[in-house]
N, CA and C atoms of all chains as a GROMACS GRO file, in nm:
protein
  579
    1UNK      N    1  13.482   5.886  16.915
    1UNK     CA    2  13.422   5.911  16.783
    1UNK      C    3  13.348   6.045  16.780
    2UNK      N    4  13.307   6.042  16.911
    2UNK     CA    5  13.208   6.239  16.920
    2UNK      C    6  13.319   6.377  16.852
    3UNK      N    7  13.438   6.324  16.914
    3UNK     CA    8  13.512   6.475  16.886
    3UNK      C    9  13.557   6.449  16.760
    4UNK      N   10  13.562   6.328  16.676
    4UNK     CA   11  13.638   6.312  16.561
    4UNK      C   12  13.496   6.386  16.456
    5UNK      N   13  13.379   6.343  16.501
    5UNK     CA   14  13.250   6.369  16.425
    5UNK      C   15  13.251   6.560  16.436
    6UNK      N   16  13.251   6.610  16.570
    6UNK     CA   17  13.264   6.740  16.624
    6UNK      C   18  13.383   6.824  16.508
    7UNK      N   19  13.524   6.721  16.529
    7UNK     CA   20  13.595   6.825  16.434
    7UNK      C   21  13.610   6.827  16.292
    8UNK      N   22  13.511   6.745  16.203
    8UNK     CA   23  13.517   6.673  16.105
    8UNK      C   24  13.374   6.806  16.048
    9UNK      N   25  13.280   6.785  16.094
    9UNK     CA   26  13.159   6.899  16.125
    9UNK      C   27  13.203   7.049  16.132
   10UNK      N   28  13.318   7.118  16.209
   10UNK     CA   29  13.333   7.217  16.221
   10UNK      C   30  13.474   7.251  16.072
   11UNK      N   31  13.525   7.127  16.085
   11UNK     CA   32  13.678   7.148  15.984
   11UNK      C   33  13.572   7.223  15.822
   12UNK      N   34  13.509   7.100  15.775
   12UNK     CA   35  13.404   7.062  15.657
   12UNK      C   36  13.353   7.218  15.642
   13UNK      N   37  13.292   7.301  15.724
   13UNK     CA   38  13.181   7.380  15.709
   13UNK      C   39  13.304   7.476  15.756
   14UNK      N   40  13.417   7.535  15.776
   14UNK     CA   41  13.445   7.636  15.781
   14UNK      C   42  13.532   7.655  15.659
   15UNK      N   43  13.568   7.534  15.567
   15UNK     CA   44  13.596   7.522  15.448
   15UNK      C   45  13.579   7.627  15.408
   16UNK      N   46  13.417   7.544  15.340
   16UNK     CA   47  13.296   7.610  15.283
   16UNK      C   48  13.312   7.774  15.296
   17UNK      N   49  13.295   7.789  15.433
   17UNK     CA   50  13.255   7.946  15.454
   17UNK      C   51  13.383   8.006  15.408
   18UNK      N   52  13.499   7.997  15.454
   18UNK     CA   53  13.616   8.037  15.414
   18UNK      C   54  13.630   8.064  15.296
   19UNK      N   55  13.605   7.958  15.145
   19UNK     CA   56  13.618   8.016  15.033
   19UNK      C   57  13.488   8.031  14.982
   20UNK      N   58  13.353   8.066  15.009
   20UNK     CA   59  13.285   8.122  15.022
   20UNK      C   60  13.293   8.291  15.068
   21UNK      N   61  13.318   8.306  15.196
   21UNK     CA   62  13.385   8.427  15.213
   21UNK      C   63  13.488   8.503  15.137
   22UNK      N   64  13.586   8.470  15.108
   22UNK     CA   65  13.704   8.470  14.994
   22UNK      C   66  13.664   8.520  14.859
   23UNK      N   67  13.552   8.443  14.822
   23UNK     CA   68  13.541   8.484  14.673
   23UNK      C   69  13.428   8.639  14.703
   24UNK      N   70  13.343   8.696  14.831
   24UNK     CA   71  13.288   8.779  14.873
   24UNK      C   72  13.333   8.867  14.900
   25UNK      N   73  13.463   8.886  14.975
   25UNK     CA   74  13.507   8.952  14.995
   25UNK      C   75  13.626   9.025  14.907
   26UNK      N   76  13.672   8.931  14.793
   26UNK     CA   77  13.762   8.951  14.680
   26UNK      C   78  13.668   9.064  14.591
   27UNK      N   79  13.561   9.003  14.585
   27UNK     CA   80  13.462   9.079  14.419
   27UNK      C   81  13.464   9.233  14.492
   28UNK      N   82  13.454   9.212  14.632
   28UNK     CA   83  13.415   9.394  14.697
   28UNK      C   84  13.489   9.461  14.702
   29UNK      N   85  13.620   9.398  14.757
   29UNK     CA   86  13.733   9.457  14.772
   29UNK      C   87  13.767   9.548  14.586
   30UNK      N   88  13.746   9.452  14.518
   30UNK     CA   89  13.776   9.549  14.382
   30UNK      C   90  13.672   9.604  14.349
   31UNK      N   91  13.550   9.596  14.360
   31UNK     CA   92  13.415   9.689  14.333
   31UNK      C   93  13.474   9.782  14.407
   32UNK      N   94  13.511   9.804  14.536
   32UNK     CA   95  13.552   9.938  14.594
   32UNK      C   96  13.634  10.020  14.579
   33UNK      N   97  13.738   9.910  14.543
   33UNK     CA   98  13.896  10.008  14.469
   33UNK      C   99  13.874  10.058  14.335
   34UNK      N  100  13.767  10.007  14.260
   34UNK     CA  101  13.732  10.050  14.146
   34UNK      C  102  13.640  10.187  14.144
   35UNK      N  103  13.554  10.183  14.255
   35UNK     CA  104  13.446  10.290  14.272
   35UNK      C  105  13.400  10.312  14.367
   36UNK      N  106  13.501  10.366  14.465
   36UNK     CA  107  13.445  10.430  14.614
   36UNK      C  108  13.308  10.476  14.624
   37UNK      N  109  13.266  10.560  14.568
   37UNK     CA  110  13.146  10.619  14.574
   37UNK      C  111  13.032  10.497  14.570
   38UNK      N  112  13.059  10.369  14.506
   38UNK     CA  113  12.999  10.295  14.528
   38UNK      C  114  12.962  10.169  14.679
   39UNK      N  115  13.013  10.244  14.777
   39UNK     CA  116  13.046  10.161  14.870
   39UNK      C  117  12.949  10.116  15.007
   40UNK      N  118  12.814  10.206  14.960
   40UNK     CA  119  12.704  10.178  15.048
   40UNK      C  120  12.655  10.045  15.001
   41UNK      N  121  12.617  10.037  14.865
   41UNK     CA  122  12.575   9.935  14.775
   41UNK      C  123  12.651   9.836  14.796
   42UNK      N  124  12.771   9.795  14.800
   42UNK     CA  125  12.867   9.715  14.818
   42UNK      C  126  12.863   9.636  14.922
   43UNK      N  127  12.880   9.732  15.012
   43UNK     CA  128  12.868   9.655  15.161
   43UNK      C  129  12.779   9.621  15.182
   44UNK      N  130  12.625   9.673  15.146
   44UNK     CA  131  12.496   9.590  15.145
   44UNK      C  132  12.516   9.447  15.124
   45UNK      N  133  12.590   9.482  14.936
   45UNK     CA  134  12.574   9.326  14.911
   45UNK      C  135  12.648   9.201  14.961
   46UNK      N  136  12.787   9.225  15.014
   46UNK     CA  137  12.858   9.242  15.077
   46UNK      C  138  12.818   9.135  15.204
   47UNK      N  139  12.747   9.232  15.288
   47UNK     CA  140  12.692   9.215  15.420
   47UNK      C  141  12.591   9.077  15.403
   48UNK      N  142  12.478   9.084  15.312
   48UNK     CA  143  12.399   8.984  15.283
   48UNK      C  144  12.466   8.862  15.249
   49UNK      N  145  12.556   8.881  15.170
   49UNK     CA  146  12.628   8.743  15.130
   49UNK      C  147  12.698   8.655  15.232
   50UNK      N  148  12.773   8.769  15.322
   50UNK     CA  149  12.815   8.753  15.423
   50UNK      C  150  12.723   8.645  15.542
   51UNK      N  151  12.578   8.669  15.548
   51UNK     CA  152  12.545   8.658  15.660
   51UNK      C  153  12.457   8.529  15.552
   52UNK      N  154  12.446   8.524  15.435
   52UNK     CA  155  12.425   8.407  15.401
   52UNK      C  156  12.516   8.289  15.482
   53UNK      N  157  12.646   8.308  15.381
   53UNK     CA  158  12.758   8.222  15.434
   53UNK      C  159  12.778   8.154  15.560
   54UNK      N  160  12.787   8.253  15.647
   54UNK     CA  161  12.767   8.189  15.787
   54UNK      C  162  12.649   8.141  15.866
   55UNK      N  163  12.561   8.113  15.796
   55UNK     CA  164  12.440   8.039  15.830
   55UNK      C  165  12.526   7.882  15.904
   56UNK      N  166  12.520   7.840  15.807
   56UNK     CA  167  12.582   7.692  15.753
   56UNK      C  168  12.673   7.672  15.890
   57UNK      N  169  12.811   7.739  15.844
   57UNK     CA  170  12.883   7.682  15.980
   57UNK      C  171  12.846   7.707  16.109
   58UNK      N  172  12.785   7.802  16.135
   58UNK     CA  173  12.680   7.853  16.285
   58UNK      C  174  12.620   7.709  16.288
   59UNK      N  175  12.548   7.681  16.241
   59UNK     CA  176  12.532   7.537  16.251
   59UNK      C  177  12.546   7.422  16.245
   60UNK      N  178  12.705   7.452  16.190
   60UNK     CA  179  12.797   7.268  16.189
   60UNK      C  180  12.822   7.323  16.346
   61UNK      N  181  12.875   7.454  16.403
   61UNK     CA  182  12.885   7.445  16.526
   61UNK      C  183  12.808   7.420  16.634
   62UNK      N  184  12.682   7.484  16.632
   62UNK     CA  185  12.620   7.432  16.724
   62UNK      C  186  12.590   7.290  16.716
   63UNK      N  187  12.589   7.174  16.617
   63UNK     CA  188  12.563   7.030  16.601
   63UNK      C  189  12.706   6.954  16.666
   64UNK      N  190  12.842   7.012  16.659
   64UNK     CA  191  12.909   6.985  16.698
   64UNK      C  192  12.987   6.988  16.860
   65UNK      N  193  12.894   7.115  16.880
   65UNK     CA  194  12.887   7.139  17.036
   65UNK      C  195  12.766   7.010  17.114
   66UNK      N  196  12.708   6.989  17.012
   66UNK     CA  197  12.623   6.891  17.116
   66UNK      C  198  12.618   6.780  17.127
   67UNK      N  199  12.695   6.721  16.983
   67UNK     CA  200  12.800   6.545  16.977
   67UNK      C  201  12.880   6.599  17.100
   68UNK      N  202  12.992   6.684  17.142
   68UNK     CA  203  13.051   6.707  17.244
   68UNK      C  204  12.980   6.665  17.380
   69UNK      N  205  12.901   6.733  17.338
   69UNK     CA  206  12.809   6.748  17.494
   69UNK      C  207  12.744   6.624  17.536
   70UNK      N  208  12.692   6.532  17.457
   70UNK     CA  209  12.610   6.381  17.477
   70UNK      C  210  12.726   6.300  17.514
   71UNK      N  211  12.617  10.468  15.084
   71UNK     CA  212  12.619  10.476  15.252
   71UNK      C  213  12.487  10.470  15.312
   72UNK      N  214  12.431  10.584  15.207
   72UNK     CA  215  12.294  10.592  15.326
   72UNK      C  216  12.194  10.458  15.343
   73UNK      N  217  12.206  10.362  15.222
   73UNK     CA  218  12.168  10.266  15.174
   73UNK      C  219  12.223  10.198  15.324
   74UNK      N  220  12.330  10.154  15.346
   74UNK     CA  221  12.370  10.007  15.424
   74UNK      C  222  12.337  10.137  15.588
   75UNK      N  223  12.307  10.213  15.583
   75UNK     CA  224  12.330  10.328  15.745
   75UNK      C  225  12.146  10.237  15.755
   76UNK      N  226  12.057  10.246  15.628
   76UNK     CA  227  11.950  10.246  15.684
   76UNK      C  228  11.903  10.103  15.684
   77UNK      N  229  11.955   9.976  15.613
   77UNK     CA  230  11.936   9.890  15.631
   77UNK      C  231  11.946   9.839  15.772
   78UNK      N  232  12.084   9.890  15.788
   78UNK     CA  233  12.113   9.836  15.971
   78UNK      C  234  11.984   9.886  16.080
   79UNK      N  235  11.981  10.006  16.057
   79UNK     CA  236  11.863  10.055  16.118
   79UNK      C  237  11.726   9.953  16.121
   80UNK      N  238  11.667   9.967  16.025
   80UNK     CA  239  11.594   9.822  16.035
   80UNK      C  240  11.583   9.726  16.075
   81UNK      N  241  11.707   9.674  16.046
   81UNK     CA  242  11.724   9.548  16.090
   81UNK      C  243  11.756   9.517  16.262
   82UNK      N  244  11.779   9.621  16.335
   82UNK     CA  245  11.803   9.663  16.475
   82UNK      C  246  11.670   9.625  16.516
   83UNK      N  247  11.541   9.772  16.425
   83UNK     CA  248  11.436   9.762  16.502
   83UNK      C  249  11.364   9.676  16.480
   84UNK      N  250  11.376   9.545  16.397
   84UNK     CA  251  11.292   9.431  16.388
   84UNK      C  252  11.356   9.365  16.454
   85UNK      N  253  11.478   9.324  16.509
   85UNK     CA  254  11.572   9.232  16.642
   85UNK      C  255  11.481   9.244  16.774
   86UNK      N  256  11.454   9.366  16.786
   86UNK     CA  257  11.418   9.479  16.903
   86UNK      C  258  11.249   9.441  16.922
   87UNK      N  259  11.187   9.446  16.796
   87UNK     CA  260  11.063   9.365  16.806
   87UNK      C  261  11.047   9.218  16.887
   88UNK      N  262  11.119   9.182  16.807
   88UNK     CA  263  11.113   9.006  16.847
   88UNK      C  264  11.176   9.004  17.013
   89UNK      N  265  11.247   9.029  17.030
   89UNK     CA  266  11.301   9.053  17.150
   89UNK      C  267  11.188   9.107  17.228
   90UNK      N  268  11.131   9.185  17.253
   90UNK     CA  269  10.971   9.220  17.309
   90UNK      C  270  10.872   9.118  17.265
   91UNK      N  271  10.862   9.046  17.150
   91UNK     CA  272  10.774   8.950  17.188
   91UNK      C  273  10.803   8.830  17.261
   92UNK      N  274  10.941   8.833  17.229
   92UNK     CA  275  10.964   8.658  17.331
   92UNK      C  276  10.989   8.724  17.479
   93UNK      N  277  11.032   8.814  17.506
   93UNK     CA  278  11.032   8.851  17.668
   93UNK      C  279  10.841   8.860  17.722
   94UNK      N  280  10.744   8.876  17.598
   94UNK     CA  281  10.651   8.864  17.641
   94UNK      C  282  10.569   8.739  17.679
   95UNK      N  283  10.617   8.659  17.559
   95UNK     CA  284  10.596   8.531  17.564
   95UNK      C  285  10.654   8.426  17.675
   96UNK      N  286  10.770   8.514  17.754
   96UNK     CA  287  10.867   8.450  17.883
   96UNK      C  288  10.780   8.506  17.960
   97UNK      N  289  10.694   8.611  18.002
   97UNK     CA  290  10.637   8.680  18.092
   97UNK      C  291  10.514   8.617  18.116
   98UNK      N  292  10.418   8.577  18.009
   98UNK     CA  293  10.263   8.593  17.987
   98UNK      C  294  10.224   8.414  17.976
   99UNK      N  295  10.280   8.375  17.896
   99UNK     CA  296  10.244   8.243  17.851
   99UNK      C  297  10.325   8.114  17.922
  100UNK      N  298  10.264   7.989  17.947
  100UNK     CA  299  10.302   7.889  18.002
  100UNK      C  300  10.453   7.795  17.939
  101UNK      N  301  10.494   7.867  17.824
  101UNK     CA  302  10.607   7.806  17.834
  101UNK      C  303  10.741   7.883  17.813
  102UNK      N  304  10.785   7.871  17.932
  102UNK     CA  305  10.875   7.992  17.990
  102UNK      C  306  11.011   7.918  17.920
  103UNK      N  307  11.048   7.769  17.940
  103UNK     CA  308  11.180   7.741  17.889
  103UNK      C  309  11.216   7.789  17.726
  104UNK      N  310  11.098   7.735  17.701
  104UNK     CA  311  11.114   7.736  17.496
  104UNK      C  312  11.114   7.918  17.496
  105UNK      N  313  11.028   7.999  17.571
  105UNK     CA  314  11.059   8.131  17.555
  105UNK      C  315  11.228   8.156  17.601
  106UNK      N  316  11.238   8.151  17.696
  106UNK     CA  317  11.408   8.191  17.785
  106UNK      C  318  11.475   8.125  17.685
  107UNK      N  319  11.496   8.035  17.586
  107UNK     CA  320  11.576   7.970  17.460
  107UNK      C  321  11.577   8.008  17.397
  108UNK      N  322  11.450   8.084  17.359
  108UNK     CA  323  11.434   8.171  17.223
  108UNK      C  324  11.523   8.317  17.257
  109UNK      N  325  11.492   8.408  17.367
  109UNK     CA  326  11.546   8.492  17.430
  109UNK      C  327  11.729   8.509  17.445
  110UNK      N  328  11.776   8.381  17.494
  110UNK     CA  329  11.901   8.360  17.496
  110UNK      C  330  11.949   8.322  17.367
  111UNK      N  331  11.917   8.241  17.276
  111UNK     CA  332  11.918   8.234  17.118
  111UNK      C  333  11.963   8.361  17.059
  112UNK      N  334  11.840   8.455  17.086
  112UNK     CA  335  11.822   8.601  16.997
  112UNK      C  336  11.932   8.696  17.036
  113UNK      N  337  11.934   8.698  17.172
  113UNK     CA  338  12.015   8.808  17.212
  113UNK      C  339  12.183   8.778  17.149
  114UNK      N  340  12.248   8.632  17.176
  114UNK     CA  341  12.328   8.656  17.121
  114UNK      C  342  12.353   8.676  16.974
  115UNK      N  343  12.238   8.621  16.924
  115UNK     CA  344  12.234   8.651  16.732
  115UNK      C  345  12.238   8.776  16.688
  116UNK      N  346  12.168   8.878  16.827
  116UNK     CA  347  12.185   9.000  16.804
  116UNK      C  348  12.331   9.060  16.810
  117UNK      N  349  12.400   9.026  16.946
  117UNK     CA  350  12.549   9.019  16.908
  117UNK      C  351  12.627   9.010  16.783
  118UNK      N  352  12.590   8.904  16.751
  118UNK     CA  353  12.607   8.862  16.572
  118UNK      C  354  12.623   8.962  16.486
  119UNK      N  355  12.509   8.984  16.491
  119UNK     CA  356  12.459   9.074  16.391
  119UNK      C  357  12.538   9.184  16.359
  120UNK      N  358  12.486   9.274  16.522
  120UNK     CA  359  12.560   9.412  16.555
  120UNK      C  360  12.721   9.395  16.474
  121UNK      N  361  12.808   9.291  16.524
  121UNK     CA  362  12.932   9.282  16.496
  121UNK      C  363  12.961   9.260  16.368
  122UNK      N  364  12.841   9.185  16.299
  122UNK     CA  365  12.851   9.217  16.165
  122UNK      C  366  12.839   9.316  16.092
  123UNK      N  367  12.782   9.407  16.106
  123UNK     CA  368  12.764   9.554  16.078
  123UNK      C  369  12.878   9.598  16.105
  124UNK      N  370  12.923   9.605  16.231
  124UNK     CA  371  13.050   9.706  16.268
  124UNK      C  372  13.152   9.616  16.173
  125UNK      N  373  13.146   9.478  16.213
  125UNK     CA  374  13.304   9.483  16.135
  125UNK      C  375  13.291   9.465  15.946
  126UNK      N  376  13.166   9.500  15.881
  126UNK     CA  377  13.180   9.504  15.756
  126UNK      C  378  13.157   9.642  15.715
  127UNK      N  379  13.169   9.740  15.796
  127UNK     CA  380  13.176   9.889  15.755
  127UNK      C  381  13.287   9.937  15.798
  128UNK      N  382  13.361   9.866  15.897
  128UNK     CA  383  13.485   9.913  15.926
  128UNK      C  384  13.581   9.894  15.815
  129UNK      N  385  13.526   9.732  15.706
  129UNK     CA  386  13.641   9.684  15.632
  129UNK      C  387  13.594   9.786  15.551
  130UNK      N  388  13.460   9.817  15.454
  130UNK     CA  389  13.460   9.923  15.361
  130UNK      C  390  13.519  10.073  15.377
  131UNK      N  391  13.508  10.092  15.509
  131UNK     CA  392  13.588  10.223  15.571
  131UNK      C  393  13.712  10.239  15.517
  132UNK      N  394  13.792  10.132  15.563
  132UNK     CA  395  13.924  10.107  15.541
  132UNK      C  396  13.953  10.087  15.393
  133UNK      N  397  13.882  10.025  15.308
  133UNK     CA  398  13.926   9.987  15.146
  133UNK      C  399  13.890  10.152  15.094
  134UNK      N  400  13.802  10.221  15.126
  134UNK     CA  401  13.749  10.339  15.101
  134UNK      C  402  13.834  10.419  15.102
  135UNK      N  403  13.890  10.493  15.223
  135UNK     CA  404  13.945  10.572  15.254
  135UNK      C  405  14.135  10.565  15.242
  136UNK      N  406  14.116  10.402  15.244
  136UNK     CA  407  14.277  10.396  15.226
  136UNK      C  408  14.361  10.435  15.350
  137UNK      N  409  14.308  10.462  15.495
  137UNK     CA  410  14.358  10.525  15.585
  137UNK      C  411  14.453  10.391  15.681
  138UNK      N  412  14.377  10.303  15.698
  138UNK     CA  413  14.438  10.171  15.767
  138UNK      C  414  14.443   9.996  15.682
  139UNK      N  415  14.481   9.933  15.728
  139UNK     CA  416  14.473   9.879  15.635
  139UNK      C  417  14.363   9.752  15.721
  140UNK      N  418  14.260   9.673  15.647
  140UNK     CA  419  14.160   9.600  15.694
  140UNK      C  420  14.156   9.478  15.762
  141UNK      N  421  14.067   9.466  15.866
  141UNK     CA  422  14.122   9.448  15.981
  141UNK      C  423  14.034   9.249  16.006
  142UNK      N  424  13.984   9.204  15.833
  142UNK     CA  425  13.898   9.099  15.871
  142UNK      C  426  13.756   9.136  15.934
  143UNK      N  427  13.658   9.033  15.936
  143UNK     CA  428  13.522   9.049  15.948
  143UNK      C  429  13.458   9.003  16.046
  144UNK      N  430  13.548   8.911  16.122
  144UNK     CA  431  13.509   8.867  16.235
  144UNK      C  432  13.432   8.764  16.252
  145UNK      N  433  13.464   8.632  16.107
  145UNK     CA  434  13.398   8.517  16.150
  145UNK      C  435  13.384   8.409  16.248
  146UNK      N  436  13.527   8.466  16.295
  146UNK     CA  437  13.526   8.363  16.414
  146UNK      C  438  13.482   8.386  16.522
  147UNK      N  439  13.443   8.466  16.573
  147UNK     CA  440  13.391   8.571  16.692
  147UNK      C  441  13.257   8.540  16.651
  148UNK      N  442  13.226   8.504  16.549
  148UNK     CA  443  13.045   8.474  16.577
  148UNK      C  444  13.009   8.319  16.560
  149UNK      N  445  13.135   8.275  16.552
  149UNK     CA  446  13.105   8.086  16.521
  149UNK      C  447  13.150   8.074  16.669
  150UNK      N  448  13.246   8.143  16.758
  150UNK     CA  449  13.228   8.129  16.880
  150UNK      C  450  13.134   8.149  16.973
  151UNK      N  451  13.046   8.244  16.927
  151UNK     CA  452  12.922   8.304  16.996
  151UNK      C  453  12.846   8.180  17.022
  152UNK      N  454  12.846   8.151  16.851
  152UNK     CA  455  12.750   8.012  16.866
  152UNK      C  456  12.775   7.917  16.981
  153UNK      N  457  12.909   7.900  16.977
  153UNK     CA  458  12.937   7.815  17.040
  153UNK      C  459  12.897   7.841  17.210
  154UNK      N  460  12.889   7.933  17.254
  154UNK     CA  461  12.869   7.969  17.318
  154UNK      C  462  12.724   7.980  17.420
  155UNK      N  463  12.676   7.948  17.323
  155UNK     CA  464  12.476   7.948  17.288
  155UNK      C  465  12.449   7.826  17.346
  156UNK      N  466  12.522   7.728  17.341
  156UNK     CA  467  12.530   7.603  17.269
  156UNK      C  468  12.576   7.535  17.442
  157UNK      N  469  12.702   7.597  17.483
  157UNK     CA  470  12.747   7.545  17.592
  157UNK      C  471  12.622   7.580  17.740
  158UNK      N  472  12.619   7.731  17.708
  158UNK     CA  473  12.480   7.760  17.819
  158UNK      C  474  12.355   7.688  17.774
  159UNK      N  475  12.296   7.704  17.658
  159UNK     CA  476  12.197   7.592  17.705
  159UNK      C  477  12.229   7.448  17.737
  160UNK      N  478  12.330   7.369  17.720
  160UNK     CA  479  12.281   7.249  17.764
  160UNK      C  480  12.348   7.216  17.890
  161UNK      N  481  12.476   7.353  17.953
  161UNK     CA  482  12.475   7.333  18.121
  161UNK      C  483  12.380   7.347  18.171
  162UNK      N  484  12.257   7.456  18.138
  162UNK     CA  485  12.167   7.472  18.226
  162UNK      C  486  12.015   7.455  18.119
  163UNK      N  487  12.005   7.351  18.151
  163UNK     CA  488  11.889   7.230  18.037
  163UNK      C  489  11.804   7.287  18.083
  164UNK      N  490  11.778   7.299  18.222
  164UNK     CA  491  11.654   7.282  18.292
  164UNK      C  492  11.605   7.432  18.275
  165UNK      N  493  11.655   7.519  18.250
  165UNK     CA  494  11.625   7.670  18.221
  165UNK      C  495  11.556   7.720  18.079
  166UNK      N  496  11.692   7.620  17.956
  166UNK     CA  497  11.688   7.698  17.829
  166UNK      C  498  11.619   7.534  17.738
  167UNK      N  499  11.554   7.583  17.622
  167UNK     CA  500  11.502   7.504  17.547
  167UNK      C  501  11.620   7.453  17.438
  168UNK      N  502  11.697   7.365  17.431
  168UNK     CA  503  11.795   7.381  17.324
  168UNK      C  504  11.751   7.375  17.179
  169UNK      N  505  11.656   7.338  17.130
  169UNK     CA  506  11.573   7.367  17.001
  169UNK      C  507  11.564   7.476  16.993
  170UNK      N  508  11.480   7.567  17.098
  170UNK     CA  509  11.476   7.687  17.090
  170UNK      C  510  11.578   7.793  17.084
  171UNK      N  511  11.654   7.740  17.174
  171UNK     CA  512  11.805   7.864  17.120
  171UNK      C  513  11.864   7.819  16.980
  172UNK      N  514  11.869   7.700  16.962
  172UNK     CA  515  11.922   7.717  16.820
  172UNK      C  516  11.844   7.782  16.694
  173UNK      N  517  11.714   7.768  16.724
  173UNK     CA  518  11.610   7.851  16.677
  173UNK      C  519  11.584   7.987  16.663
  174UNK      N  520  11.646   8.069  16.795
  174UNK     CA  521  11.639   8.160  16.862
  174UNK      C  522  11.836   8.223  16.750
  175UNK      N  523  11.897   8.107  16.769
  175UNK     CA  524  12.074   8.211  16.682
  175UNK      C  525  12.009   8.184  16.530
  176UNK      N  526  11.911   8.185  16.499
  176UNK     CA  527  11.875   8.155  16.373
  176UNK      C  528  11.791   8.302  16.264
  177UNK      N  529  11.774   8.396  16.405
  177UNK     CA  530  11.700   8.462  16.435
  177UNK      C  531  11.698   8.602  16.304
  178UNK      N  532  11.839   8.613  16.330
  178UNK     CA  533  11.936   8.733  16.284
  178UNK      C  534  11.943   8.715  16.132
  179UNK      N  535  11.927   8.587  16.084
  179UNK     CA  536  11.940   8.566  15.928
  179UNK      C  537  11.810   8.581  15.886
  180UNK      N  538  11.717   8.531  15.938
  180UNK     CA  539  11.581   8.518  15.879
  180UNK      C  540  11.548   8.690  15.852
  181UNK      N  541  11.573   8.769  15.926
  181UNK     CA  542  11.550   8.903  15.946
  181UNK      C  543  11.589   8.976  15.844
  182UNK      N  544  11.758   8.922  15.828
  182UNK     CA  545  11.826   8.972  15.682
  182UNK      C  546  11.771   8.897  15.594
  183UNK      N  547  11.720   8.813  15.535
  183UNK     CA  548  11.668   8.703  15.422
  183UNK      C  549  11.542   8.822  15.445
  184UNK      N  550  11.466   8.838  15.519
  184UNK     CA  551  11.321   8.938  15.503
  184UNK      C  552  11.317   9.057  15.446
  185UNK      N  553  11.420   9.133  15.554
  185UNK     CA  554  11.480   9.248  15.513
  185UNK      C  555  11.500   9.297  15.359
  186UNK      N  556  11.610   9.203  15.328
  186UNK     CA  557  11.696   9.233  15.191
  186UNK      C  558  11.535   9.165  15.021
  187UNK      N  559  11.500   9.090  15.119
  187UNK     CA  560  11.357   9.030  15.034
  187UNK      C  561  11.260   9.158  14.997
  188UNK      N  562  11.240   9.217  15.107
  188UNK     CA  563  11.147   9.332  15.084
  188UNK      C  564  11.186   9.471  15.028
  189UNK      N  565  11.325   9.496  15.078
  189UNK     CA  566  11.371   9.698  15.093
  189UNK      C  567  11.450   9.662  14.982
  190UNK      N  568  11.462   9.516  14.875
  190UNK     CA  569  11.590   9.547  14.771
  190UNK      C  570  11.528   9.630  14.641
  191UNK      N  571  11.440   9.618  14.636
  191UNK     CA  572  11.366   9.713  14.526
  191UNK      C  573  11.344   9.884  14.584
  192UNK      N  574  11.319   9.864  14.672
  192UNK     CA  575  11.347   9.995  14.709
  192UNK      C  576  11.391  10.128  14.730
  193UNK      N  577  11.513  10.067  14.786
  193UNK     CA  578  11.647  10.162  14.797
  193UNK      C  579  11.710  10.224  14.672
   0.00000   0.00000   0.00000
């Protein structure tokens, strides 16, 4: 039941991040093709959203490394 | 550019802070495990981090310039890190605090959540 909980935890939350990421990386990708010059700003926002996102699954993984581990 | 050149900057030398206080706090004060957790936590969050920088200026590089074509951001390389965090502290329990390292890969966001909280009016 640990690894079914482990891959159920990691499957769930990389979802998330995946189209989370997706819709982040879509809006920039055309903010940039639209306006290079705009691309410090971008990647800022970009970057932040980014490191929002992967909060979450960083931590279905580490919870899932440690059902493993018990 | 100069905007995300100087954010990173920042955000380096506040990693770089904390990192000197928990090596102080591993040095000076009586609890060496929860420090060495926090320490091993940080450093790889700093990994994190760094790689987040490089690989989200490499992708704007690339959409920018049009020269290569983009190469991904490298989420999995830092959900492995974690993982990674995760396997050393609890082979070696008796060393690392595992609260604390997870505390410690937690490190790198709080910094950006501060960061982007304070310098967004700014810039």
């Amino acid at each position: 039941m640990g690894a079914l909980a482990a891959a159920i935890a990691i499957g769930l939350a990389a979802l998330g991040a995946g189209l989370g990421n997706g819709m982040i990386v879509s809006r920039t990708v055309e903010g940039i093709a639209r306006q290079p010059e705009l691309r410090g700003a971008l990647q800022t926002t970009m970057f932040i959203g980014v490191a929002l996102v992967e909060a979450i699954p960083i931590f279905a993984v580490v919870i899932a490394f440690m059902v493993m581990g018990q | 550019m100069q905007q995300y050149k100087k954010m990173i900057t920042r955000q380096r030398k506040w990693m770089f802070y904390l990192l000197a206080i928990f090596v102080l706090g591993a040095g000076f004060t009586e609890y060496l495990s929860i420090f060495l957790g926090l320490l091993l936590g940080t450093v790889l969050s700093f990994y994190n981090l760094w790689l987040m920088q490089r690989k989200i200026n490499q992708f704007g590089q690339a959409l920018a310039e049009n020269t290569s074509s983009p190469k991904g951001i490298g989420s999995f390389s830092r959900l492995a890190t974690a993982g990674l965090a995760v396997i050393i502290a609890l082979r070696f329990e008796e060393y690392f605090h595992l609260t604390a390292v997870i505390i410690g890969l937690m490190t790198t966001y709080v910094v950006i959540m501060i960061d982007f909280a304070l310098f967004r009016s700014r810039d």
